[in-house]
One Martini backbone bead per residue (centre of mass of N, CA, C, O) as a GRO file, in nm:
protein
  432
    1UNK     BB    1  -1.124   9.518  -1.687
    2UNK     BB    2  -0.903   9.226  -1.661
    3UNK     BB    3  -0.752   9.049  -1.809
    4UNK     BB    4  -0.731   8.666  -1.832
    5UNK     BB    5  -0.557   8.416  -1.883
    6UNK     BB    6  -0.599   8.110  -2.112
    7UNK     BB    7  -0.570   7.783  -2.021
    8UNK     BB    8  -0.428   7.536  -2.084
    9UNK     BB    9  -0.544   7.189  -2.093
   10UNK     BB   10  -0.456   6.866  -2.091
   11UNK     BB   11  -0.655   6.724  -2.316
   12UNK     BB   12  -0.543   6.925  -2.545
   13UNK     BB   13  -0.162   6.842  -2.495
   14UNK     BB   14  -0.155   6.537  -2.589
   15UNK     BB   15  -0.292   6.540  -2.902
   16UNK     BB   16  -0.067   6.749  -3.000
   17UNK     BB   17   0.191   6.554  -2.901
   18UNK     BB   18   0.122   6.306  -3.067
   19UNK     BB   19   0.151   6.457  -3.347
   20UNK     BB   20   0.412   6.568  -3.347
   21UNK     BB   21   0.551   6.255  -3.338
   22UNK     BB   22   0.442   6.136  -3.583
   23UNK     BB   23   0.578   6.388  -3.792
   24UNK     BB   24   0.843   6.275  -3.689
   25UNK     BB   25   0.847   5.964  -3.789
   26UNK     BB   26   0.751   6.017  -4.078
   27UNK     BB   27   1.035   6.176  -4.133
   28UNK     BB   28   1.242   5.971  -4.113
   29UNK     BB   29   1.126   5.734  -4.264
   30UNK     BB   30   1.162   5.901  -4.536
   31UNK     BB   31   1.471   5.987  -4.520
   32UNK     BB   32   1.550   5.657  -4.510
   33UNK     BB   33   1.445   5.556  -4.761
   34UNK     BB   34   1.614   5.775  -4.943
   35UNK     BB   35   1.889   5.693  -4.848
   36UNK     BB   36   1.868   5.395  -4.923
   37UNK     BB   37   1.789   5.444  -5.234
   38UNK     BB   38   2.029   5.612  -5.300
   39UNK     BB   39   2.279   5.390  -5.197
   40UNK     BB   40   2.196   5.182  -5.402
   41UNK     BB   41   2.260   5.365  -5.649
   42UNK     BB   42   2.549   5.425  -5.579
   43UNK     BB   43   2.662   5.100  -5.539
   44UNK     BB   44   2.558   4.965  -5.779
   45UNK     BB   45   2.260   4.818  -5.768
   46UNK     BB   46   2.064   4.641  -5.966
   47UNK     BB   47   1.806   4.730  -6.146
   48UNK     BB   48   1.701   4.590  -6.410
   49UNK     BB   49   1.802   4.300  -6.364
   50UNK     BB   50   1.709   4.254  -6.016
   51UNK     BB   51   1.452   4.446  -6.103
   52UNK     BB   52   1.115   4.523  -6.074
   53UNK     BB   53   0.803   4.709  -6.193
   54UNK     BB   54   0.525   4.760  -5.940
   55UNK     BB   55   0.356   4.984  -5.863
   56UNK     BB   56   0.598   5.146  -5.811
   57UNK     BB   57   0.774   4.915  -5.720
   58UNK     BB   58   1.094   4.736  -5.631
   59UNK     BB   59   1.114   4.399  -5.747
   60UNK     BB   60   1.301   4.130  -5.683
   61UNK     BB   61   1.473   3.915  -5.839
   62UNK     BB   62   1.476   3.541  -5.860
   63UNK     BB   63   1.662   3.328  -5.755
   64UNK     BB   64   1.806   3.066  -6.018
   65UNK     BB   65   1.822   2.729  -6.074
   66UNK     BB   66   1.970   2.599  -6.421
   67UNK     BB   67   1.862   2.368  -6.656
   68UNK     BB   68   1.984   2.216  -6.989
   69UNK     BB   69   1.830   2.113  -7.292
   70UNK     BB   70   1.936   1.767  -7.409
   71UNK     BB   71   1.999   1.549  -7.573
   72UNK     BB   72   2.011   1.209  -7.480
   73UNK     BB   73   2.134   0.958  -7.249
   74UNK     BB   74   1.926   0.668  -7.112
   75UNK     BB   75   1.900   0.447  -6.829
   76UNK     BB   76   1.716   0.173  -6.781
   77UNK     BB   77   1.691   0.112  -6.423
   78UNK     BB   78   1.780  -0.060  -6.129
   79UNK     BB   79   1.820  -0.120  -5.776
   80UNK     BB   80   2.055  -0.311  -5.560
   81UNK     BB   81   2.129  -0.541  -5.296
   82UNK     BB   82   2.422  -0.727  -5.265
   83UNK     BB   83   2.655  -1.042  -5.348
   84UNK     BB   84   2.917  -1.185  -5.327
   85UNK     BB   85   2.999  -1.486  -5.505
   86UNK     BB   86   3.108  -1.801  -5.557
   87UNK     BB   87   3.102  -1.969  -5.868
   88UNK     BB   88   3.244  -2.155  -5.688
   89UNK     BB   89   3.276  -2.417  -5.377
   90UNK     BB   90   3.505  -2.585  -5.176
   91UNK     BB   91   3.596  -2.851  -4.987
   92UNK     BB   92   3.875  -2.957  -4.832
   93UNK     BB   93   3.955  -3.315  -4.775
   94UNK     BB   94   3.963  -3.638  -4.641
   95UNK     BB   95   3.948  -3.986  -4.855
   96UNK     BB   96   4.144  -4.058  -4.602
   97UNK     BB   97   4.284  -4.163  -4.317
   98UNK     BB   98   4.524  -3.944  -4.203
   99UNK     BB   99   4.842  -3.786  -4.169
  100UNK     BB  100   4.952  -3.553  -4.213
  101UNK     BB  101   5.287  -3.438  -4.406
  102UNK     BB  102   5.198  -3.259  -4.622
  103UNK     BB  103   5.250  -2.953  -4.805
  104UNK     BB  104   5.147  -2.756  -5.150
  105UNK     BB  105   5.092  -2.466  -5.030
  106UNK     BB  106   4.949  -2.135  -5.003
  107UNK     BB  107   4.775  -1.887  -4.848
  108UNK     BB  108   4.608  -1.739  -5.167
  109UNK     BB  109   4.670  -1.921  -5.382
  110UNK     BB  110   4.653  -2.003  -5.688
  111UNK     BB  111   4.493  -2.267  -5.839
  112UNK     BB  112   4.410  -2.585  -5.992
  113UNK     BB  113   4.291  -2.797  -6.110
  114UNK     BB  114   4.495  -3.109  -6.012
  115UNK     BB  115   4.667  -2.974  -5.773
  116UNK     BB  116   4.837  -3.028  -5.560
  117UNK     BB  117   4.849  -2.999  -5.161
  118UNK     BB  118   4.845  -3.280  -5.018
  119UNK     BB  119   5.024  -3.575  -4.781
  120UNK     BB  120   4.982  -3.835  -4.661
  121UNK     BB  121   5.012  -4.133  -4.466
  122UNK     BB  122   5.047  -4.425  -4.695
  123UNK     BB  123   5.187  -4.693  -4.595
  124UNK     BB  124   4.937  -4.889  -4.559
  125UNK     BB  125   4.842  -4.868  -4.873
  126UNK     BB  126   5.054  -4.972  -5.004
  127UNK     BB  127   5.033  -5.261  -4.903
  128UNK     BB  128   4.754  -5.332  -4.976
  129UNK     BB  129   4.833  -5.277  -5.278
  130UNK     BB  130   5.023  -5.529  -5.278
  131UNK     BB  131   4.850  -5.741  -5.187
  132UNK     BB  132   4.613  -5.711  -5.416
  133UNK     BB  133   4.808  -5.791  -5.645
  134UNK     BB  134   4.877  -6.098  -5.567
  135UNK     BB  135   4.605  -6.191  -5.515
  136UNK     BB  136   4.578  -6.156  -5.869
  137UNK     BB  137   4.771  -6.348  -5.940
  138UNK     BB  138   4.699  -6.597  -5.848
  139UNK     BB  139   4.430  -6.631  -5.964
  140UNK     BB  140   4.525  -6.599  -6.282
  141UNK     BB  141   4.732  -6.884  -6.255
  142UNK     BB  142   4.457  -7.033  -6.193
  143UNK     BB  143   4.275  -6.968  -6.449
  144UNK     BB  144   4.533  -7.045  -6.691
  145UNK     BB  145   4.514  -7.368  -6.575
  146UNK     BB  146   4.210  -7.413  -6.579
  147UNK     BB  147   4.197  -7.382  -6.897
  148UNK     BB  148   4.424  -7.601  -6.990
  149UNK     BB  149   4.214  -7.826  -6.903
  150UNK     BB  150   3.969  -7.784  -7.020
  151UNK     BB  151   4.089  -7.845  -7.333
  152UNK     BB  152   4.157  -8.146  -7.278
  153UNK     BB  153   3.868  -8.241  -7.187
  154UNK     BB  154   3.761  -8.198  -7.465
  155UNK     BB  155   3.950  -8.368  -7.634
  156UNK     BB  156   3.866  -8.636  -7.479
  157UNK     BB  157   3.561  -8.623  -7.519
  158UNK     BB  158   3.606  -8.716  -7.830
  159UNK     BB  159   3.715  -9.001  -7.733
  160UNK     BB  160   3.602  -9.118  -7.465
  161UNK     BB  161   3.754  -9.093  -7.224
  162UNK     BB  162   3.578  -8.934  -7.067
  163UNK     BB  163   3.339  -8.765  -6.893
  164UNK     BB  164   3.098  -8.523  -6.890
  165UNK     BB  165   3.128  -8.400  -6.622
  166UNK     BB  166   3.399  -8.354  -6.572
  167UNK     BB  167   3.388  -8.131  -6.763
  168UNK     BB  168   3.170  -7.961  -6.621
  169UNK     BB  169   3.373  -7.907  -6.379
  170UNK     BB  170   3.570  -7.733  -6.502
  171UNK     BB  171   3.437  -7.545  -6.603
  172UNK     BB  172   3.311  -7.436  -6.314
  173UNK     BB  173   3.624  -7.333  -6.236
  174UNK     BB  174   3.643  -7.151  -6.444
  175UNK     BB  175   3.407  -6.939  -6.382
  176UNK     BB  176   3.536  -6.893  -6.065
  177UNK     BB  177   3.792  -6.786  -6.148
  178UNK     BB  178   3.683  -6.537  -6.278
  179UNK     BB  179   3.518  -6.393  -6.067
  180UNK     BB  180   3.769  -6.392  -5.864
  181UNK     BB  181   3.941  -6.198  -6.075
  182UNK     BB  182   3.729  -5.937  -6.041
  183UNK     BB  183   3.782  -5.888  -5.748
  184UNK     BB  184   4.039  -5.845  -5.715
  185UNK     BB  185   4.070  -5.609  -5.907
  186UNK     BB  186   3.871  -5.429  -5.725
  187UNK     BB  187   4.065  -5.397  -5.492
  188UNK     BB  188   4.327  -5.335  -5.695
  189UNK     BB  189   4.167  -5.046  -5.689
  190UNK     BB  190   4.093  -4.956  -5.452
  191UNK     BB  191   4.424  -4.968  -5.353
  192UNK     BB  192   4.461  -4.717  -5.529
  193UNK     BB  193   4.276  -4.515  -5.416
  194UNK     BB  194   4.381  -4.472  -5.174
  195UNK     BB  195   4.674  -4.403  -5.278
  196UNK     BB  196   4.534  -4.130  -5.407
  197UNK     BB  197   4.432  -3.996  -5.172
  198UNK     BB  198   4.634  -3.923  -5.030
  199UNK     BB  199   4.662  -3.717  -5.251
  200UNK     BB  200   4.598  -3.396  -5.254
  201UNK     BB  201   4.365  -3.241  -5.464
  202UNK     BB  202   4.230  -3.032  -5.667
  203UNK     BB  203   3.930  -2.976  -5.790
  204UNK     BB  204   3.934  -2.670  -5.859
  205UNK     BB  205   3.973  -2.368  -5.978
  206UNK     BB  206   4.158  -2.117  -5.765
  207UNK     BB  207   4.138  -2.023  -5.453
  208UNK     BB  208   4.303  -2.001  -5.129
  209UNK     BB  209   4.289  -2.037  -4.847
  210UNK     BB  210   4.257  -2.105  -4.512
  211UNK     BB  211   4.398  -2.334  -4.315
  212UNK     BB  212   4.281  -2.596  -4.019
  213UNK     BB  213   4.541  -2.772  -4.099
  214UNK     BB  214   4.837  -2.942  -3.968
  215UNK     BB  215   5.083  -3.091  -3.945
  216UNK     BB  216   5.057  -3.355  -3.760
  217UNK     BB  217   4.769  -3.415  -3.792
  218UNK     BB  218   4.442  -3.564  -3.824
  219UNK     BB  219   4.259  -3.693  -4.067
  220UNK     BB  220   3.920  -3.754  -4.143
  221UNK     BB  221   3.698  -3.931  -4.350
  222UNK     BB  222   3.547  -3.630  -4.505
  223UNK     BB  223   3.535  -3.445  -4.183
  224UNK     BB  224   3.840  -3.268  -4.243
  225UNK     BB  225   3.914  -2.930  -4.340
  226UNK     BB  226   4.146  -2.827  -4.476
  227UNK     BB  227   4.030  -2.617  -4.731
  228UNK     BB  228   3.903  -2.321  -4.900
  229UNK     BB  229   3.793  -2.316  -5.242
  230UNK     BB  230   3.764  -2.004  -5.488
  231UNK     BB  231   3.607  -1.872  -5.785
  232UNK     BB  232   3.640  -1.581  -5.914
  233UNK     BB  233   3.667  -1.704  -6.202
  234UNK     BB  234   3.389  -1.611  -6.222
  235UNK     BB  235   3.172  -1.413  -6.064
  236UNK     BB  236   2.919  -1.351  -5.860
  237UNK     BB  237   2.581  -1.195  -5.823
  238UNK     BB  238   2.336  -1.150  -5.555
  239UNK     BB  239   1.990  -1.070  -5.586
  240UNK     BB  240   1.683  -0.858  -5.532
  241UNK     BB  241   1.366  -0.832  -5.632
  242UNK     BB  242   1.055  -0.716  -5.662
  243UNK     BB  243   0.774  -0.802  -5.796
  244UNK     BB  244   0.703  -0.551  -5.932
  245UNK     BB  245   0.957  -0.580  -6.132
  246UNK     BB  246   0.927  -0.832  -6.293
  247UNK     BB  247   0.787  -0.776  -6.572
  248UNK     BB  248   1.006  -0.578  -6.650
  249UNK     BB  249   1.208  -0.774  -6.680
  250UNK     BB  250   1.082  -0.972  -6.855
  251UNK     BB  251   1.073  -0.801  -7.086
  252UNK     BB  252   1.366  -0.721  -7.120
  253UNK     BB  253   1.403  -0.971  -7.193
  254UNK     BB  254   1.313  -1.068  -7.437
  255UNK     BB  255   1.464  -1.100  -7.728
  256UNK     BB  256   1.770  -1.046  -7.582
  257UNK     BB  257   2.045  -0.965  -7.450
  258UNK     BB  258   2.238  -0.964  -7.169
  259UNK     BB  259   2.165  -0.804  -6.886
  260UNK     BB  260   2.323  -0.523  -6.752
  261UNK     BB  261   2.562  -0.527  -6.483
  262UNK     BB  262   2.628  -0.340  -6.204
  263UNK     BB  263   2.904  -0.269  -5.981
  264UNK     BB  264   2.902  -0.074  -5.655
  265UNK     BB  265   3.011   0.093  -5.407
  266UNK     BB  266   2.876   0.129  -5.147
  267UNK     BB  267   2.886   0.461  -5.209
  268UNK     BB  268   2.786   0.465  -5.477
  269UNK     BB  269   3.110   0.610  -5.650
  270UNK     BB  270   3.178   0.307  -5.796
  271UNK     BB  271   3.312   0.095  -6.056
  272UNK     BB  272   3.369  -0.230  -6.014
  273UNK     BB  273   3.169  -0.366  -6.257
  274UNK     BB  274   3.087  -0.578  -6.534
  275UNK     BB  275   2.801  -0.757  -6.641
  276UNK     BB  276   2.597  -1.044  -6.658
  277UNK     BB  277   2.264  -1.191  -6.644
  278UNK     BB  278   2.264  -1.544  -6.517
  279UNK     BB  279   1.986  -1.580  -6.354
  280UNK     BB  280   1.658  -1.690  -6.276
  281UNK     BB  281   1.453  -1.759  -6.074
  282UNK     BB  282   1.137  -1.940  -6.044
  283UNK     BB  283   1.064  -1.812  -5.760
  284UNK     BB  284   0.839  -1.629  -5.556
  285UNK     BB  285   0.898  -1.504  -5.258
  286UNK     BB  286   0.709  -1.501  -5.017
  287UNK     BB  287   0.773  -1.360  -4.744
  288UNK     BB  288   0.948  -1.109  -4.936
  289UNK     BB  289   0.837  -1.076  -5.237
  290UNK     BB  290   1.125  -1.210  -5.399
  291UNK     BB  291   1.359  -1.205  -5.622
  292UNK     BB  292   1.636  -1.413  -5.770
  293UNK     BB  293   1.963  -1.307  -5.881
  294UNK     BB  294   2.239  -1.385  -6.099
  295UNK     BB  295   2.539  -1.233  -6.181
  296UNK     BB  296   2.806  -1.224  -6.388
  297UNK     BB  297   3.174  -1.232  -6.386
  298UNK     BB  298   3.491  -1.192  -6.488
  299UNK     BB  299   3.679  -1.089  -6.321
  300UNK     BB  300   4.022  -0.983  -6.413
  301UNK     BB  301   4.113  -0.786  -6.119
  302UNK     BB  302   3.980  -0.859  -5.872
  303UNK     BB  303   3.770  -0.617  -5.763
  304UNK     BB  304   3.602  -0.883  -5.651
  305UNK     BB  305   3.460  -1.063  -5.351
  306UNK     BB  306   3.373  -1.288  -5.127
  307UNK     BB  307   3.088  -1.135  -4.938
  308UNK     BB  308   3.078  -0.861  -5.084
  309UNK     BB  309   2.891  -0.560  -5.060
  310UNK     BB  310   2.694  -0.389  -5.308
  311UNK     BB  311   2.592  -0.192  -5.603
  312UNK     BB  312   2.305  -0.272  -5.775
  313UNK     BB  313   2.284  -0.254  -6.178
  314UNK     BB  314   1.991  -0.303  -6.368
  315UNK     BB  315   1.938  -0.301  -6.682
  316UNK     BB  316   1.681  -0.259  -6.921
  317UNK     BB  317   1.729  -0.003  -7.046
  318UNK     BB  318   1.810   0.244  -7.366
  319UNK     BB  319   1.805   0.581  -7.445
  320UNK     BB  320   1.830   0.803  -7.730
  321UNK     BB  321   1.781   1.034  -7.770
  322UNK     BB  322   1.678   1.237  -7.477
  323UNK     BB  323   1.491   1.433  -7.224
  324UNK     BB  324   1.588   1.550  -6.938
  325UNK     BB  325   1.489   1.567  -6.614
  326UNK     BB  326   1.538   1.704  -6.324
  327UNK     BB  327   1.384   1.596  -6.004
  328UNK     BB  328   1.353   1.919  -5.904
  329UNK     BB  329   1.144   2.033  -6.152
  330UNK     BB  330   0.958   1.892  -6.063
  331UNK     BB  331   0.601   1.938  -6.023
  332UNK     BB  332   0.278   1.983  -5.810
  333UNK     BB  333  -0.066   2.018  -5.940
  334UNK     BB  334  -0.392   2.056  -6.057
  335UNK     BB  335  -0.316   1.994  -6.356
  336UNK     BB  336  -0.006   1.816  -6.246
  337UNK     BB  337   0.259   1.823  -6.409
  338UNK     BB  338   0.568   2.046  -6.402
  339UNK     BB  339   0.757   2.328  -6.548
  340UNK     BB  340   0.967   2.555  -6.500
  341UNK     BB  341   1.044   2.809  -6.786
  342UNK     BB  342   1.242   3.000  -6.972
  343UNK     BB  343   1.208   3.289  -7.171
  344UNK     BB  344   1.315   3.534  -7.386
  345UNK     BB  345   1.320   3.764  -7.127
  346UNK     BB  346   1.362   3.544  -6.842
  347UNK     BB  347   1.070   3.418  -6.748
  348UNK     BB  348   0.888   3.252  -6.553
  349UNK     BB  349   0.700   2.964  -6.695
  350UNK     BB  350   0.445   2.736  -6.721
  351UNK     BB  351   0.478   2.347  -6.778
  352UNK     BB  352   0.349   2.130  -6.889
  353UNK     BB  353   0.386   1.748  -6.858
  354UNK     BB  354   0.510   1.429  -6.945
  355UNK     BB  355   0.619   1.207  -6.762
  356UNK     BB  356   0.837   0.896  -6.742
  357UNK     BB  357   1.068   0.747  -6.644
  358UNK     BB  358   1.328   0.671  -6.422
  359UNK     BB  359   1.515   0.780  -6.105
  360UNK     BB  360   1.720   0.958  -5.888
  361UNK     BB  361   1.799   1.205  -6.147
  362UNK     BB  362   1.591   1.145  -6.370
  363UNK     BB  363   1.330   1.242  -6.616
  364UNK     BB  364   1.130   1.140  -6.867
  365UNK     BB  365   0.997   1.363  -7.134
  366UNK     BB  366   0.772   1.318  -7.384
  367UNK     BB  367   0.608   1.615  -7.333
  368UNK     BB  368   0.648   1.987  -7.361
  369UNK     BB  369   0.966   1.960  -7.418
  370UNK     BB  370   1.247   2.098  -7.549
  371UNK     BB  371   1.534   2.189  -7.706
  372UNK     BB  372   1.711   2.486  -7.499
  373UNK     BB  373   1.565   2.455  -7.284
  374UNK     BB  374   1.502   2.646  -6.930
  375UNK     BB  375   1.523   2.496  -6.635
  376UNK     BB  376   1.423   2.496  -6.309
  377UNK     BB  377   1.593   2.346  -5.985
  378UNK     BB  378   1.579   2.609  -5.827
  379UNK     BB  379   1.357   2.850  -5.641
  380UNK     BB  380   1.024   2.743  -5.697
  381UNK     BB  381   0.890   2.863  -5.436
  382UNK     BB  382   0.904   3.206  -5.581
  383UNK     BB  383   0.727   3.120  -5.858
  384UNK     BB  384   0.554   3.284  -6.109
  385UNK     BB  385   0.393   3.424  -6.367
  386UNK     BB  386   0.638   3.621  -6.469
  387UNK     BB  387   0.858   3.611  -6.342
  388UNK     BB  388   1.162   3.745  -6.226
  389UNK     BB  389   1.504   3.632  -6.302
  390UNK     BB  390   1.821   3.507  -6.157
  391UNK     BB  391   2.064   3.371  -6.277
  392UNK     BB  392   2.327   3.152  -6.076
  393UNK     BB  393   2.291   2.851  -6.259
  394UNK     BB  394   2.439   2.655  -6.511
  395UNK     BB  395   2.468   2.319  -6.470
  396UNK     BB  396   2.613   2.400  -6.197
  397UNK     BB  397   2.720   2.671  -6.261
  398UNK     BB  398   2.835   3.003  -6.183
  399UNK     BB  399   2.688   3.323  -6.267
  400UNK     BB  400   2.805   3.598  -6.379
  401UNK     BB  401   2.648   3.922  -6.327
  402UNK     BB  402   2.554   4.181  -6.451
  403UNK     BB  403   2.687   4.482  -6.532
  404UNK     BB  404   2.549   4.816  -6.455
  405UNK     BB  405   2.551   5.134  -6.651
  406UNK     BB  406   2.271   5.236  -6.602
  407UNK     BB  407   2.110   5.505  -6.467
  408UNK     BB  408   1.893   5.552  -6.263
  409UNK     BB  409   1.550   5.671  -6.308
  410UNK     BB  410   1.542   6.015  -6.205
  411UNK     BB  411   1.868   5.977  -6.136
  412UNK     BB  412   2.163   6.052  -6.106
  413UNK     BB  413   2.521   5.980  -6.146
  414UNK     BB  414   2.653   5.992  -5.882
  415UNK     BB  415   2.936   5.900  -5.941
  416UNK     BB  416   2.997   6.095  -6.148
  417UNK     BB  417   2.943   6.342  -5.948
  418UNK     BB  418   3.209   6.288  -5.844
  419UNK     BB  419   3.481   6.347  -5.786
  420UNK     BB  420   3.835   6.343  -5.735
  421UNK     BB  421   4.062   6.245  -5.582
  422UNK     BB  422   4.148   6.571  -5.446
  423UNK     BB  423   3.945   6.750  -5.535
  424UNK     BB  424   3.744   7.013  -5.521
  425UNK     BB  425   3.454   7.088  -5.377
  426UNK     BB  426   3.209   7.260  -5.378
  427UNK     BB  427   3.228   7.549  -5.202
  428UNK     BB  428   3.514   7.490  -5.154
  429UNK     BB  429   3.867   7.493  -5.030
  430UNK     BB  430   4.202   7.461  -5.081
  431UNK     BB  431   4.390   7.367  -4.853
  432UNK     BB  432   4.760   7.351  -4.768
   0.00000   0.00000   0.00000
């Protein structure tokens, strides 16, 4: 009886296929795996610096940005925005109306006060002055032969040549003719009066503004305002805090020399004035809850302007010789606020903390760190106890990575044992 084949059914031949593919597979990721990490270690990616070993595997070093703890100045200040006002504010007017006739300013100029500014036509005051002064001399001429007759009149008395009514009546002339005295001069100060008011001059010392009136327009006595002069020298800036804030103000003020205040430019970015505190309102707005607080500046250099919008920094105290950390540093967990900080190996520890006070970009810490530790304040989001860091920042500067100069463990020096540019390779013969 002769053999017959023995055929494989399809059953058999699927599940031999795919172990087949399978171990070709796992073999390729196998090789690729080798050769990446040949490939690193050859091409001098560091092995000590940038890995740690942890189960047998390399874990990567997490970069992190590190500010270095100093003692120093810190400022507790308020921050608010501001408007620059004139510390003074005039409006000049014609306090007698009349025809502008000159001018004797310039737009921008600046102004003393009691200096000419503008001239009326004054020529109707100037006649009243006259008439004044006639009316005031003849009542005087009149009051000093009334007097010496009254004087006439007691002599006679004394002789009984007149009767008592008579000098009566005298004396009552003389007592009018004072009274109607003091009316003329009254009148002739008013008409003098008029005739300074047409000569128009500053009230205050300041800038000058745009004028309103030109010559030859006529001006209503009170209500057409000529010019409006503002004084800058020195100049206010008027700002709000919240009520919340009222408390620590008034501690600051307590006992203390007047707070300095800085005006500082809309980009917050310039510096343009240093002033002092100079007066808080008496009651809080109820509407919106706000103090209203007004500080002063010298402006000397007049680089604050009325209207100007600014942005107020009131201290309210200064701390010398403390420890601040940037406010990126500061973490919060279940035990509290934290800080990572790197210990002598290089490894980032967590740092239980108590801020203190603070502002937009650093906070003081009253305890647990001391002067020259170096806390994390980029990167925070994948360090745990113990992690292995690389520093890329040091205050803010970029920290160039040491270079690794010892082969990786376990395999040999590729670099060293590459040849020599031009050199034969092992087992090849050099061609001519």
């Amino acid at each position: 009886m002769s053999e017959r084949p023995v055929a494989v059914s399809n059953n058999v031949k699927k599940p031999l296929i795919w172990l087949i593919v399978a171990l070709l597979l796992a073999a390729c990721g196998w090789w690729s795996w080798q050769q990446f990490f040949a490939g690193g270690q050859e091409q001098g990616a560091p092995a000590a610096g940038r890995m740690g070993m942890r189960g047998g595997f390399m874990l990567e070093a997490v970069p992190v940005s590190v500010h270095s703890l100093q003692p120093g100045r810190f400022v507790e200040q308020v921050k608010a925005l501001g408007t620059v006002v004139a510390w003074n504010t005039a409006q000049v007017t014609a306090q007698v109306g009349g025809t502008l006739q000159t001018l004797h300013f310039a737009e921008g100029q600046p102004v003393e006060a009691g200096q000419l500014l503008a001239e009326l036509d004054g020529r109707s005051y100037q006649a009243a002055l006259l008439q004044a002064e006639g009316s005031l001399q003849e009542t005087r001429a009149q009051l000093a032969q009334a007097e010496q007759d009254l004087k006439r009149y007691q002599n006679l008395l004394k002789d009984e040549s007149i009767a008592q009514q008579t000098l009566e009546q005298q004396q009552a002339q003389v007592n009018q003719l004072r009274g109607s005295l003091k009316v003329k001069q009254a009148q002739r100060d008013a008409a003098q009066l008029n005739v300074d008011y047409s000569r128009i001059t500053a009230p205050i010392s300041g800038r000058m503004g745009l004028r309103a009136v030109d010559v030859g327009n006529h001006l209503a006595a009170g209500s057409t305002v000529l010019v409006t002069i503002t004084q800058q020298q020195p100049i206010a800036v008027t700002f709000t805090l919240a009520e919340q804030q009222v408390p620590a103000l008034l501690d600051a003020q307590n006992g203390r020399a007047p707070l300095v205040v800085e005006a500082w430019s809309r980009d917050d970015r310039t510096l343009l004035a240093s002033g002092v505190l100079d007066s808080t309102d008496n009651q809080v707005d109820a509407a919106t809850g706000t103090l209203r607080l007004k500080a002063r500046f010298t402006n000397d250099d007049n680089r604050l302007f009325p209207g100007q919008f600014v942005n107020v920094r009131l201290q309210l105290a200064v701390h010398e010789q403390v420890l601040k950390v940037p406010n990126d540093a500061l973490q919060f967990g279940n035990q509290g606020r934290f800080v990572w900080v790197l210990d002598a190996e290089g490894k980032a520890q967590m740092q239980p903390v108590e801020p203190g006070v603070g502002d937009a970009e650093f906070t003081l810490v009253d305890t647990g760190l001391e002067a020259g530790q170096q806390v994390v304040v980029e990167g925070v989001d994948r360090l745990k106890n113990g992690s292995k860091v690389e520093v890329i920042t040091l205050d803010g500067q970029p920290v160039a990575p040491a270079a690794s100069t010892a082969p990786a463990q376990g395999r040999p020096d590729r670099a060293q044992s590459q040849p020599a540019q031009g050199e034969p390779r092992p087992g090849r013969t050099p061609q001519n």
